[in-house]
DRENFI-973186 format. One record per residue (C-alpha): residue number from 1; residue in one letter; x, y, z. Coordinates in Angstrom, 1 decimal. Layout:
! residues N
<node num="NUM" residu="A" east="X" north="Y" up="Z"/>
...
END
This chain:
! residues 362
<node num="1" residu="X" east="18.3" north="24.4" up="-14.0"/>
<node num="2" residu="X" east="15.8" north="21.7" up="-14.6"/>
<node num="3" residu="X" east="16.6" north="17.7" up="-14.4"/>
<node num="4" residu="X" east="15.9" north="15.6" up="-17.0"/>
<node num="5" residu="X" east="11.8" north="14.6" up="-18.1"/>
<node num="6" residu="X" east="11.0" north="11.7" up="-17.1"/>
<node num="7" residu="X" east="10.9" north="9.2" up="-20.0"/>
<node num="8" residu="X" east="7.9" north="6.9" up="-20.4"/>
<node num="9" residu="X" east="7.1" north="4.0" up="-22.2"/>
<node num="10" residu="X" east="3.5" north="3.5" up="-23.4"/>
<node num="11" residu="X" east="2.4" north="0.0" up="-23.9"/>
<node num="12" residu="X" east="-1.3" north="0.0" up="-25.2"/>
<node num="13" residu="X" east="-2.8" north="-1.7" up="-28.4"/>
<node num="14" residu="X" east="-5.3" north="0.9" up="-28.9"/>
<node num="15" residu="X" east="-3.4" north="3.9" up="-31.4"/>
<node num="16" residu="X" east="-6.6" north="6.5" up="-30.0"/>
<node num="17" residu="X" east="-5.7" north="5.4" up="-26.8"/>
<node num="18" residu="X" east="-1.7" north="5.5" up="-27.0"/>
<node num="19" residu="X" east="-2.6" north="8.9" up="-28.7"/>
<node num="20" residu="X" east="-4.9" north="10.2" up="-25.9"/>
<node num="21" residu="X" east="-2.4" north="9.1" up="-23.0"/>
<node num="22" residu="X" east="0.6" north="10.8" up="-25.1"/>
<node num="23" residu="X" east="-1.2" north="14.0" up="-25.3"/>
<node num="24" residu="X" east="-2.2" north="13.9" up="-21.3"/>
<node num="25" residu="X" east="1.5" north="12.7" up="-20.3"/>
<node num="26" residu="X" east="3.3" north="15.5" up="-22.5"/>
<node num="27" residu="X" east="0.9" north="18.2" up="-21.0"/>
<node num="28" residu="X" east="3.3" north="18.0" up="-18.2"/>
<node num="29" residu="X" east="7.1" north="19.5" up="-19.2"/>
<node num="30" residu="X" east="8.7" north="17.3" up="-17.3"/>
<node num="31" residu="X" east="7.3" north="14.0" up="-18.8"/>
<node num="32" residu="X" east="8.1" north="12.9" up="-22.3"/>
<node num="33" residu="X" east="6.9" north="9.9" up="-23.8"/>
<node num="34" residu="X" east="10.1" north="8.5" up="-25.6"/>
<node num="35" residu="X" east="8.1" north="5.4" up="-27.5"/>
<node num="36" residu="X" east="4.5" north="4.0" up="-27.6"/>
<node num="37" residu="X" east="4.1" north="0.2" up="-28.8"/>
<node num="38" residu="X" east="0.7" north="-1.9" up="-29.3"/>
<node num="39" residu="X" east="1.4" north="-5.0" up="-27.5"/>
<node num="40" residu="X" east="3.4" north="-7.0" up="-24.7"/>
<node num="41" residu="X" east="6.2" north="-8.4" up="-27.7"/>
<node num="42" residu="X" east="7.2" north="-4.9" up="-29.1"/>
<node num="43" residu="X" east="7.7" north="-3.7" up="-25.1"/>
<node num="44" residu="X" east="9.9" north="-6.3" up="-24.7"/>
<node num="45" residu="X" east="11.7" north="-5.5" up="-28.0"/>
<node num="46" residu="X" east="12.2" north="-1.4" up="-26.7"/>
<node num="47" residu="X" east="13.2" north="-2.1" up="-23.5"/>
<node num="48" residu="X" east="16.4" north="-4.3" up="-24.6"/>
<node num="49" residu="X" east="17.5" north="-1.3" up="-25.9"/>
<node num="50" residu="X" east="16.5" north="1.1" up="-24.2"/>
<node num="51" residu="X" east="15.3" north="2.1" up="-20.3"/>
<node num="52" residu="X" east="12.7" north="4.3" up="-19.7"/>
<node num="53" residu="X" east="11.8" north="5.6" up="-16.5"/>
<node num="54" residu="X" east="8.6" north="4.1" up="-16.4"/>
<node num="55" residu="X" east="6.4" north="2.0" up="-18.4"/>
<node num="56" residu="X" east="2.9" north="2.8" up="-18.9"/>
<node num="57" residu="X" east="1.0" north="-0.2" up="-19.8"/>
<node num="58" residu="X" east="-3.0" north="-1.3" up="-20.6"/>
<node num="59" residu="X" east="-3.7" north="-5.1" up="-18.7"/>
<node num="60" residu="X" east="-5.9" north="-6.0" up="-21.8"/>
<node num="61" residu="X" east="-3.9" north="-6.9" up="-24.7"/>
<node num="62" residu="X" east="-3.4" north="-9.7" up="-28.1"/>
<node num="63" residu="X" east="-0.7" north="-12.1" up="-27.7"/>
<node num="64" residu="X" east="1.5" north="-11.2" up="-24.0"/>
<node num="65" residu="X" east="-1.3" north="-9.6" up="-22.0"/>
<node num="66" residu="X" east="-0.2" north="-6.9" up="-19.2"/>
<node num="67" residu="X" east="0.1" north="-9.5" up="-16.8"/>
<node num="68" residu="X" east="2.6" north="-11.9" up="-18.8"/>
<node num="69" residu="X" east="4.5" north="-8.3" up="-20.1"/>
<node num="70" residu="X" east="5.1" north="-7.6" up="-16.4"/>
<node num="71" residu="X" east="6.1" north="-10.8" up="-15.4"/>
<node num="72" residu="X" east="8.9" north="-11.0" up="-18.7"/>
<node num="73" residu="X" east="9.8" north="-7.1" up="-17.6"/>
<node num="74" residu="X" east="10.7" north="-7.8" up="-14.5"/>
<node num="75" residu="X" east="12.3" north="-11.2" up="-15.1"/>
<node num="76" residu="X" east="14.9" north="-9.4" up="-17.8"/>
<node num="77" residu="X" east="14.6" north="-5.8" up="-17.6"/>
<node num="78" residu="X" east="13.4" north="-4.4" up="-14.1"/>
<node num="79" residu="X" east="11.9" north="-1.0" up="-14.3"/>
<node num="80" residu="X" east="8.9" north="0.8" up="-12.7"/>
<node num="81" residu="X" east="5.6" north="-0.4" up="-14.3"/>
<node num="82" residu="X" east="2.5" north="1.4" up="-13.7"/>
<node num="83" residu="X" east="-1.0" north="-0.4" up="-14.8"/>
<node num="84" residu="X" east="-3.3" north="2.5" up="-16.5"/>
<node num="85" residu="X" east="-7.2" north="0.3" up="-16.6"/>
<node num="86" residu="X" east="-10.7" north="1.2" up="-16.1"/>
<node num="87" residu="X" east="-12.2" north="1.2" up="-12.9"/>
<node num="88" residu="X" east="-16.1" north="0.4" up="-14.5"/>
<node num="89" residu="X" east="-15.0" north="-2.8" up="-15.3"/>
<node num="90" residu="X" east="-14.5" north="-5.4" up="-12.1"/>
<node num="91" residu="X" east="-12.6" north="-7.6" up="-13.8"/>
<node num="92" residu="X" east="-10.0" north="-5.0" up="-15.0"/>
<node num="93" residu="X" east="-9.7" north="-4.4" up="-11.9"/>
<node num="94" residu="X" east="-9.4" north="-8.1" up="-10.9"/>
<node num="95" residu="X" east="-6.7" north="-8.1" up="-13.5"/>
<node num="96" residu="X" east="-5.0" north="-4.9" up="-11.8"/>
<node num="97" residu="X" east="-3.8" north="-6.8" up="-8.8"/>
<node num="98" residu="X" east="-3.0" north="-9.5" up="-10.4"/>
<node num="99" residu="X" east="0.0" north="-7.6" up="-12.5"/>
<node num="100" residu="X" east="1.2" north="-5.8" up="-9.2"/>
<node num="101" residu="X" east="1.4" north="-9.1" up="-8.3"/>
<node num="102" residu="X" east="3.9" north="-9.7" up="-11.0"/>
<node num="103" residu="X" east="5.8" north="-6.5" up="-10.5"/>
<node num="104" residu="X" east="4.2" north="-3.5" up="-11.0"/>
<node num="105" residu="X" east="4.7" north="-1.0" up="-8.4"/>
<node num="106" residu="X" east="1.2" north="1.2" up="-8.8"/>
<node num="107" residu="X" east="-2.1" north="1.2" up="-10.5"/>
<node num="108" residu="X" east="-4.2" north="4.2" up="-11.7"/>
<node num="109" residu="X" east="-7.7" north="4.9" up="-13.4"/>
<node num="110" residu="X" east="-7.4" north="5.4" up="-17.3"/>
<node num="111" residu="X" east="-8.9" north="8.8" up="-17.8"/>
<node num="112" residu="X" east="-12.0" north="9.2" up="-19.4"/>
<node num="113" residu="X" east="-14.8" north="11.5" up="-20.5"/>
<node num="114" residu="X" east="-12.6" north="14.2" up="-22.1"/>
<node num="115" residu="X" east="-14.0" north="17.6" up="-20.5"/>
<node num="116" residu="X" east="-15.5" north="16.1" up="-17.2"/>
<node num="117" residu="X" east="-13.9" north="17.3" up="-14.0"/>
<node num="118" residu="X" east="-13.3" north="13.9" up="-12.9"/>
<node num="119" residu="X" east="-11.6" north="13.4" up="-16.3"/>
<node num="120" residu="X" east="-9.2" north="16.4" up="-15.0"/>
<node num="121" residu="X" east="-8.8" north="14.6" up="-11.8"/>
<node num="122" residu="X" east="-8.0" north="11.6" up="-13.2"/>
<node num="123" residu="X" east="-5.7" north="13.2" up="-15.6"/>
<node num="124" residu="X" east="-4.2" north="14.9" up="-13.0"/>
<node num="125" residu="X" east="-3.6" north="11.3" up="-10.5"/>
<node num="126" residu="X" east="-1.9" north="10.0" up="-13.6"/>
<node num="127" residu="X" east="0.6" north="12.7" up="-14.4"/>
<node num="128" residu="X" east="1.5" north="12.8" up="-10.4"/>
<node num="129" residu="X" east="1.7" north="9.0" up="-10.2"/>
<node num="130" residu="X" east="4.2" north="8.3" up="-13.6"/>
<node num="131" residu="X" east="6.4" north="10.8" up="-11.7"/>
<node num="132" residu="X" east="6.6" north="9.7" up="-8.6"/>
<node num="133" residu="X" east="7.2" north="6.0" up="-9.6"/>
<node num="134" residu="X" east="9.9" north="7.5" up="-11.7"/>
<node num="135" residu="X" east="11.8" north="7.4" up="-8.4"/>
<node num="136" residu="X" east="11.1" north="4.0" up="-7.5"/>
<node num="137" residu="X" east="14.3" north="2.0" up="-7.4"/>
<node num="138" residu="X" east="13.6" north="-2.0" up="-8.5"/>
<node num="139" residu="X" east="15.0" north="-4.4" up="-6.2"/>
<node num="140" residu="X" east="14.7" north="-8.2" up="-6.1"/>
<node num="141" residu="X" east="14.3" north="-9.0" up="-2.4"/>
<node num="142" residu="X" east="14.2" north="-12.6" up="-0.6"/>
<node num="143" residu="X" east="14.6" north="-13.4" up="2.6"/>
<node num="144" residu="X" east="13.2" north="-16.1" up="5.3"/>
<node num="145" residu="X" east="11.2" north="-15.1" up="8.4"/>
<node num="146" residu="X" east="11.7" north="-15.6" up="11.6"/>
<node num="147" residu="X" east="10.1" north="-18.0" up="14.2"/>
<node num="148" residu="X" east="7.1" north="-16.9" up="16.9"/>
<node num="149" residu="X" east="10.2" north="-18.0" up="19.6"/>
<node num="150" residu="X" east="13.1" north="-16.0" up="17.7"/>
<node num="151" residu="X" east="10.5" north="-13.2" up="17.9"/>
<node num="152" residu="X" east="10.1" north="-12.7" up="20.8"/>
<node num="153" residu="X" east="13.6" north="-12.3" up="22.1"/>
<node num="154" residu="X" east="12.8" north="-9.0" up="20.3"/>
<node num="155" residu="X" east="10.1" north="-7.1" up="23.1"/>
<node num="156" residu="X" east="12.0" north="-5.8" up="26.2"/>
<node num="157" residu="X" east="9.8" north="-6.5" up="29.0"/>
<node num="158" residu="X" east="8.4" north="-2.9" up="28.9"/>
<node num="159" residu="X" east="6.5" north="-3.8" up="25.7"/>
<node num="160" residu="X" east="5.0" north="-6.7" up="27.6"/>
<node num="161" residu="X" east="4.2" north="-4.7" up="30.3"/>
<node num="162" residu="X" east="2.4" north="-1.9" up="28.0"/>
<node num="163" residu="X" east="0.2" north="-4.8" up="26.9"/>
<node num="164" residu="X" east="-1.3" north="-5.7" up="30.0"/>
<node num="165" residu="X" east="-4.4" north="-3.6" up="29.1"/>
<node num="166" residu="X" east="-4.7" north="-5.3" up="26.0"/>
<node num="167" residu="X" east="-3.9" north="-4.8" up="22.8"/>
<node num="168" residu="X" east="-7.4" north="-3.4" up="21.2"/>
<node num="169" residu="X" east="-6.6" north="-2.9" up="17.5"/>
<node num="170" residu="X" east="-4.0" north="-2.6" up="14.8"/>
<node num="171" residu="X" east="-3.5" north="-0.2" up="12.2"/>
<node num="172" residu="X" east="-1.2" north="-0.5" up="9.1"/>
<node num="173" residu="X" east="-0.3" north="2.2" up="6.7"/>
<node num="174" residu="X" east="1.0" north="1.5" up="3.4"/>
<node num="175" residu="X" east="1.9" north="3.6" up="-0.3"/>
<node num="176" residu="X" east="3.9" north="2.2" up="-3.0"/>
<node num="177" residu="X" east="4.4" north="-1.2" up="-3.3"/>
<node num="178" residu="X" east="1.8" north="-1.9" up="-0.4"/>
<node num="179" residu="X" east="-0.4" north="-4.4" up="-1.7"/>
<node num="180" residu="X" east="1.9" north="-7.0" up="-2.2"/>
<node num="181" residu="X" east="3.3" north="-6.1" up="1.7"/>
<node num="182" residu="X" east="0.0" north="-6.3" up="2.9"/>
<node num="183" residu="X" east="-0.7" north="-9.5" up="1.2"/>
<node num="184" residu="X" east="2.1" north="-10.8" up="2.9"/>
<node num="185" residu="X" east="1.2" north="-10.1" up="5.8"/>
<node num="186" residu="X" east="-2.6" north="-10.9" up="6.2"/>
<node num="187" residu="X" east="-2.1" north="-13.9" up="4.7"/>
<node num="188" residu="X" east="-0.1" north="-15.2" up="7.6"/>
<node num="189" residu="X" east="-2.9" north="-14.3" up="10.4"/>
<node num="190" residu="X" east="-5.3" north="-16.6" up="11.4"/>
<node num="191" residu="X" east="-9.2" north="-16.7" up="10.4"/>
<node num="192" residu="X" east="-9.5" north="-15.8" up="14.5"/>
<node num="193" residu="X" east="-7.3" north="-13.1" up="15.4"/>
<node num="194" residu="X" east="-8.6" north="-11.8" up="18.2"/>
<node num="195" residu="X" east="-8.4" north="-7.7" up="17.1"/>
<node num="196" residu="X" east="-9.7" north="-5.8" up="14.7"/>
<node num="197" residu="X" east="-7.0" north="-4.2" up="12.0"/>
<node num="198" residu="X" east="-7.4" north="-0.9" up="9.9"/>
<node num="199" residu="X" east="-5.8" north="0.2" up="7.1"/>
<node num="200" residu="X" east="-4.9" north="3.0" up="5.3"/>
<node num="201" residu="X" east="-3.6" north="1.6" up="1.9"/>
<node num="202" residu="X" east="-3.0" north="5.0" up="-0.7"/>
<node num="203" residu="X" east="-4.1" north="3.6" up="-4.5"/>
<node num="204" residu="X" east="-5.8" north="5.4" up="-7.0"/>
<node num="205" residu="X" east="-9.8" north="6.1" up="-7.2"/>
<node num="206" residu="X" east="-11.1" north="3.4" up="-7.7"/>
<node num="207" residu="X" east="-9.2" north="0.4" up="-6.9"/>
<node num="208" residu="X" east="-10.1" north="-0.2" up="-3.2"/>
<node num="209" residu="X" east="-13.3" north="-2.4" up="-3.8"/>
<node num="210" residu="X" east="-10.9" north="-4.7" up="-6.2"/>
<node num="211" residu="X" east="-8.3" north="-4.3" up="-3.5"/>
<node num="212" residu="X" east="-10.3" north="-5.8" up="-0.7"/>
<node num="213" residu="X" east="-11.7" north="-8.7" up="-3.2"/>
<node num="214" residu="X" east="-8.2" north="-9.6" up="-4.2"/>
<node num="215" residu="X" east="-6.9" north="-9.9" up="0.0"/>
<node num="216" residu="X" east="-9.7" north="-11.8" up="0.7"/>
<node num="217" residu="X" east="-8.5" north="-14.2" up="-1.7"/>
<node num="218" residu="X" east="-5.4" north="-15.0" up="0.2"/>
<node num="219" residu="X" east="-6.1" north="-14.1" up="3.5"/>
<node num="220" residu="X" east="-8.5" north="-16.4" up="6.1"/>
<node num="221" residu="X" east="-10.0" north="-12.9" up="7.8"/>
<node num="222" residu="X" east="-12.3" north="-10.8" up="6.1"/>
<node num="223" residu="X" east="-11.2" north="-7.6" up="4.2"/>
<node num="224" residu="X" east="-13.9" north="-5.0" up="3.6"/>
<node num="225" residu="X" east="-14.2" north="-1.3" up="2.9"/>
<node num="226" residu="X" east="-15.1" north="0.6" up="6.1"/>
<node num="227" residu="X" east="-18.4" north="2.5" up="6.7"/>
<node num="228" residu="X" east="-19.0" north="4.9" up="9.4"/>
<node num="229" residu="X" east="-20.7" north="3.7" up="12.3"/>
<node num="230" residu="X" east="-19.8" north="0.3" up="12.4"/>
<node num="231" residu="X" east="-18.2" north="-1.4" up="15.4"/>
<node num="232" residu="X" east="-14.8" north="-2.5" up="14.5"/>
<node num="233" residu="X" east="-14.8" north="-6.7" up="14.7"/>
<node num="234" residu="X" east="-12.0" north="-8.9" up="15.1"/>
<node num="235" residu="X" east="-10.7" north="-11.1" up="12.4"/>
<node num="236" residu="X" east="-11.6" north="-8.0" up="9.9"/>
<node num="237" residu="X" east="-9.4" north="-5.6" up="7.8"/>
<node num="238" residu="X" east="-11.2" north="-2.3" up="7.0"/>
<node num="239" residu="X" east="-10.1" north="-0.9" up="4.4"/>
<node num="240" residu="X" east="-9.9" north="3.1" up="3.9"/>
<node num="241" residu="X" east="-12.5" north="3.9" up="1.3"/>
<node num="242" residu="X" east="-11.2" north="6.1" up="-1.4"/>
<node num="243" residu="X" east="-12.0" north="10.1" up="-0.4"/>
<node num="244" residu="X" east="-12.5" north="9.5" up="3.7"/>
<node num="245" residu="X" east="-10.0" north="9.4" up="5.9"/>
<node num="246" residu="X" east="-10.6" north="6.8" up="8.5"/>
<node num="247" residu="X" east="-10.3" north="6.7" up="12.6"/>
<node num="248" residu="X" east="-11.8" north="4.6" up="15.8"/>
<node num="249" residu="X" east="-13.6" north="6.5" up="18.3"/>
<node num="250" residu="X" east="-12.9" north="5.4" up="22.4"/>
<node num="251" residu="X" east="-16.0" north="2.9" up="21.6"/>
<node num="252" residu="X" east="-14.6" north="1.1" up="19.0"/>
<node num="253" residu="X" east="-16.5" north="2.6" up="16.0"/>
<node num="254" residu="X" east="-15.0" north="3.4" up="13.1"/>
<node num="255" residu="X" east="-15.3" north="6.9" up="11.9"/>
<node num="256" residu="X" east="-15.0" north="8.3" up="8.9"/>
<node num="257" residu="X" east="-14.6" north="12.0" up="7.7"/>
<node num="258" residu="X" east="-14.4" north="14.6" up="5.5"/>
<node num="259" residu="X" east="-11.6" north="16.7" up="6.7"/>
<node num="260" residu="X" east="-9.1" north="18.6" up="4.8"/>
<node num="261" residu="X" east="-6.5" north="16.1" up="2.9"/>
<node num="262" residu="X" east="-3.3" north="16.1" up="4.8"/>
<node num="263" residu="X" east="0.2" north="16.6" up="3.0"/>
<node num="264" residu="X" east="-2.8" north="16.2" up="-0.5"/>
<node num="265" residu="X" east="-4.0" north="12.8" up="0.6"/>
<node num="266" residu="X" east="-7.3" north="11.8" up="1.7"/>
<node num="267" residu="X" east="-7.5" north="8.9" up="3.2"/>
<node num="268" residu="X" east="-4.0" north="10.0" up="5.4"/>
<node num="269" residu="X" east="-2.4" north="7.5" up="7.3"/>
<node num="270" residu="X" east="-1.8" north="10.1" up="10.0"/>
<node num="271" residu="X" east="-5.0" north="10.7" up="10.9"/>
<node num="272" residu="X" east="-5.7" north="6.8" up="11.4"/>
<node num="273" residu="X" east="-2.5" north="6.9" up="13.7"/>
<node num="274" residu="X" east="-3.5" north="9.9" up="15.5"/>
<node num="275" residu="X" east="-6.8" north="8.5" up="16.0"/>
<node num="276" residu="X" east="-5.7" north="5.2" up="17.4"/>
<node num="277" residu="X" east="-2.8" north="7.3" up="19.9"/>
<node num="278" residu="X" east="-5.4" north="9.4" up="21.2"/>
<node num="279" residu="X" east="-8.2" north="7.2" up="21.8"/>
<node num="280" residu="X" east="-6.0" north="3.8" up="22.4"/>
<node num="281" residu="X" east="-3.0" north="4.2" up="23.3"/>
<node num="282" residu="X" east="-1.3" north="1.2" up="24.8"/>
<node num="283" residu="X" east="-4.0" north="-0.7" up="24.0"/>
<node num="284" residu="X" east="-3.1" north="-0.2" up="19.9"/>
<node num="285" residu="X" east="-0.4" north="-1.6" up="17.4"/>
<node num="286" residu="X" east="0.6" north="0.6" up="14.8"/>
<node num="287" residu="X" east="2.4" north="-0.8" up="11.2"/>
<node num="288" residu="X" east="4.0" north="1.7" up="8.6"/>
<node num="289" residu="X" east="4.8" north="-0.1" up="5.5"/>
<node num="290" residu="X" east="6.6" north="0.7" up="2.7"/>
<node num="291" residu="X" east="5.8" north="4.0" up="0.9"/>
<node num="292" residu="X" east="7.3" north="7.1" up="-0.7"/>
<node num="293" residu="X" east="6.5" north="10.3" up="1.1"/>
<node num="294" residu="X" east="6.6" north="10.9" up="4.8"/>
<node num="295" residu="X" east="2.6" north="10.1" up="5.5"/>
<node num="296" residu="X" east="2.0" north="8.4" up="8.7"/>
<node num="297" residu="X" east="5.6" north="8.9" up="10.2"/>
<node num="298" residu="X" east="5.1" north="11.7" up="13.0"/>
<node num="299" residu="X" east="2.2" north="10.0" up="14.0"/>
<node num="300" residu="X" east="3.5" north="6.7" up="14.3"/>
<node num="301" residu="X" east="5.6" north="8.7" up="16.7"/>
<node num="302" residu="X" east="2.8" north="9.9" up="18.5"/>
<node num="303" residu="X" east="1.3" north="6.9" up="18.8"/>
<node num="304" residu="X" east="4.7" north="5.1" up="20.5"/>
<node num="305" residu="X" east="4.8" north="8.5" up="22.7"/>
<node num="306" residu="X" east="1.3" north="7.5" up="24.1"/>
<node num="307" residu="X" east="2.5" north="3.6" up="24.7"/>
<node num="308" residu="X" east="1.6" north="1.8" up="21.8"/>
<node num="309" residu="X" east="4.0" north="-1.0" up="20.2"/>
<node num="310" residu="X" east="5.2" north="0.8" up="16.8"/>
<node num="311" residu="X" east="6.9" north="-1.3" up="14.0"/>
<node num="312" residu="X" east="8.3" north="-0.7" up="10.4"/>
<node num="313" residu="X" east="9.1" north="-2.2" up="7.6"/>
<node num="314" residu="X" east="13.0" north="-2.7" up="7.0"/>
<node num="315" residu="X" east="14.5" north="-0.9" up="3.6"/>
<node num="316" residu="X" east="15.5" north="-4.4" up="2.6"/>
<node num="317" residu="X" east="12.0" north="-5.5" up="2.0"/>
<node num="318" residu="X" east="10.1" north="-2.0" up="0.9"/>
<node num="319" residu="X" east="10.0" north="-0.8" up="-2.7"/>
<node num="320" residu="X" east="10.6" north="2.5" up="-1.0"/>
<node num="321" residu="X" east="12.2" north="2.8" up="2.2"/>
<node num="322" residu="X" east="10.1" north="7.1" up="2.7"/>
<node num="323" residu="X" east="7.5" north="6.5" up="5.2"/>
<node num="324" residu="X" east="8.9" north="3.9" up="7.6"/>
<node num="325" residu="X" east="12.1" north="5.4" up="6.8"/>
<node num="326" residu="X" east="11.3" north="8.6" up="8.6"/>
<node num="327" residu="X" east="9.2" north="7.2" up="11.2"/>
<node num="328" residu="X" east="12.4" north="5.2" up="12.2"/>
<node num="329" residu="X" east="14.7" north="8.0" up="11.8"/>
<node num="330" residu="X" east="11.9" north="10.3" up="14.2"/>
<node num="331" residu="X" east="12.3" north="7.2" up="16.9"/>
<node num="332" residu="X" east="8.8" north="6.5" up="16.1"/>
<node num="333" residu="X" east="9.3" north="2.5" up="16.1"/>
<node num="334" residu="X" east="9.4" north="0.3" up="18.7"/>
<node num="335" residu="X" east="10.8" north="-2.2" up="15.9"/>
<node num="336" residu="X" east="12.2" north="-2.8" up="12.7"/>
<node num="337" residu="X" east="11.5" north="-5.7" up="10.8"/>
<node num="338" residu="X" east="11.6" north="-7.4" up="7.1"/>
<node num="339" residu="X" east="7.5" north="-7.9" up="6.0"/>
<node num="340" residu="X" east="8.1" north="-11.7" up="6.0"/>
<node num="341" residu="X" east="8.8" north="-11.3" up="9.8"/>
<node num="342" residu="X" east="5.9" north="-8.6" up="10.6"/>
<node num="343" residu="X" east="2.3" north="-11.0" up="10.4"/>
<node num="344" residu="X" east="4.2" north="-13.6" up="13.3"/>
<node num="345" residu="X" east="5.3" north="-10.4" up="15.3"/>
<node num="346" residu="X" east="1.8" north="-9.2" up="15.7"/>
<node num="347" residu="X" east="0.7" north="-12.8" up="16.4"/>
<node num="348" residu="X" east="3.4" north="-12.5" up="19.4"/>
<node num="349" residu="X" east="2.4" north="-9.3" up="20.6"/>
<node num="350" residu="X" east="-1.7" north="-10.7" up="20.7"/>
<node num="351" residu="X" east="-0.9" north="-14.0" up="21.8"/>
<node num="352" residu="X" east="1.2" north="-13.2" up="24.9"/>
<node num="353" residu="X" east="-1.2" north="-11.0" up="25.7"/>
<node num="354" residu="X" east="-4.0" north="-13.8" up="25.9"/>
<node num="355" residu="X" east="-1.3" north="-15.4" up="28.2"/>
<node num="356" residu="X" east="-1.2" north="-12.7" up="30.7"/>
<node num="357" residu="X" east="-4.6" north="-12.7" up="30.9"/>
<node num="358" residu="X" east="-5.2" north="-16.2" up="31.6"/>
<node num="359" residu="X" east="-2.6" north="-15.9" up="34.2"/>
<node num="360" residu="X" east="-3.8" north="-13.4" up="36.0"/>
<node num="361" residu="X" east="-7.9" north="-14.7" up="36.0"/>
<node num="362" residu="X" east="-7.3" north="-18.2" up="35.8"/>
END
């Protein structure tokens, strides 16, 4: 017997477009579109009386824009908000991040070019993604970090002593709700941390180019896209492109491929972690942030099997608790910790490093 349909919410103040997005929601039987309204005032109005699943919103609109819609939503009536905007237009996309910022928990391209096959794709990402966030539960979370000293009564002496190599690089793997999580915790790294990070960050086509812009505008090191070939710095974030998944060779280089998509996703988190296991070891850091699914889990494991220091985000602080979840519930983390508390662990982990080095050539 089938559960219930999602319900959705449409929020958009074009009637073609609520028609068009209607028509592409309902072509799935388990979505039904229970209301569509024409700007931020009349969502308001529906939801305090009524809770959809998810709501479905444009960022440009009269009167409350999508930004100012969230920000009410999820001040009075918390429920998962997905941004549907163009990806043609920068500053839509400028806009995008700026909304998950207020609550929304994903973003996705607004299909267009009815007949296309990236119309179908796009289509397609929005039917999967209204679904999925269906089964995002909204919790308020606050919480205060911890000190670099507090810290580091958390790494047993065997961490310290897996780190005498070095620690090379850091990868971080992140779904739903990662932007905000990774936000958090680049912003609290300095301009010259001494490794390289990469990141696998699933969002829809699209959106990492506006991604990277909006980091680097609260974050001192310098978020880009990666390319193959180049050497991996440190004080950079390379970003996954959309389409590639993304790996460092035994040089240093990132490499990026055209494999098969793993578990449907391309970039994978696994195959950064795998990448960073096999050709680092010790010498990496893996992170696995919040996210539904189970991406990146048995290869954080790997990675702590071949001596890296493995940490994931606490339920507490994720919008969903899958991926780190599992990796935790594998063994595959060292540590567990709230993503307030994550950007001073890694400065730890570098920094006493640095100390054992002067130590031992000074």
């Amino acid at each position: 017997m089938a559960g219930p349909k999602v319900s959705v919410l449409v929020v958009d103040d074009s009637a073609v477009a609520r028609m068009h997005l209607v028509h592409l929601l309902e072509a799935d039987p388990d979505i039904r579109v229970v209301a569509t309204v024409n700007d931020g005032e009349a969502a308001l109005a529906f939801l305090q009386e009524h809770r959809p699943s998810v709501v479905l919103m444009d960022i440009n609109m009269p009167g409350l824009d999508g930004f100012e819609t969230t920000r009410r939503i999820m001040d009075t009536h918390p429920v998962p908000i997905v941004i549907c905007s163009g990806t043609a237009n920068p500053k839509d996309i400028a806009a995008t991040f700026r909304v998950l910022e207020a609550g929304a928990v994903a973003c996705v391209e607004k299909p267009v070019g009815y007949g296309r096959a990236e119309f179908e794709q796009a289509a397609a990402e929005l039917r999967r993604t209204v679904r999925r966030m269906a089964e995002v539960k909204i919790v308020r979370h606050r919480g205060l970090s911890r000190t670099l000293a507090s810290l580091a009564a958390f790494l047993p002496g065997e961490d310290w002593r897996r780190l005498r190599k070095g620690v090379r690089v850091i990868g971080i793997g992140a779904s739903t709700g990662g932007p905000m999580a990774l936000r958090t915790i680049l912003g609290g790294l300095p301009k010259d941390f001494p490794v390289p990070i990469l990141v696998v960050q699933h969002i829809g086509p699209g959106f990492v180019g506006g991604l990277a812009d909006w980091l680097n505008a609260s974050t001192s090191l310098q978020v880009c896209v990666g390319s193959h070939g180049i050497n991996a710095m440190p004080g950079y974030v390379y970003l996954a492109p959309d389409e590639f998944h993304m790996g460092l060779d035994s040089s240093g280089i990132l490499e990026l491929s055209k494999a098969e998509p793993e578990g449907g996703l391309r970039p994978a988190i696994s195959y950064l972690f795998r990448s960073l296991a096999r050709h680092c070891g010790p010498a990496a850091v893996g992170v696995l942030l919040t996210g539904m699914g189970s991406d990146g889990s048995a290869a954080l494991k790997e990675m702590r099997d071949e001596g890296a220091t493995t940490l994931a985000q606490d339920s507490a602080t994720s919008v969903v608790h899958g991926m780190p979840g599992v990796a935790i519930a594998l063994g595959g983390a060292t540590h567990v910790f709230a993503v307030g508390e994550i950007a001073a662990k890694l400065m730890v982990l570098v920094e006493h490093h640095n100390g054992i080095a002067r130590a031992e050539h000074g």
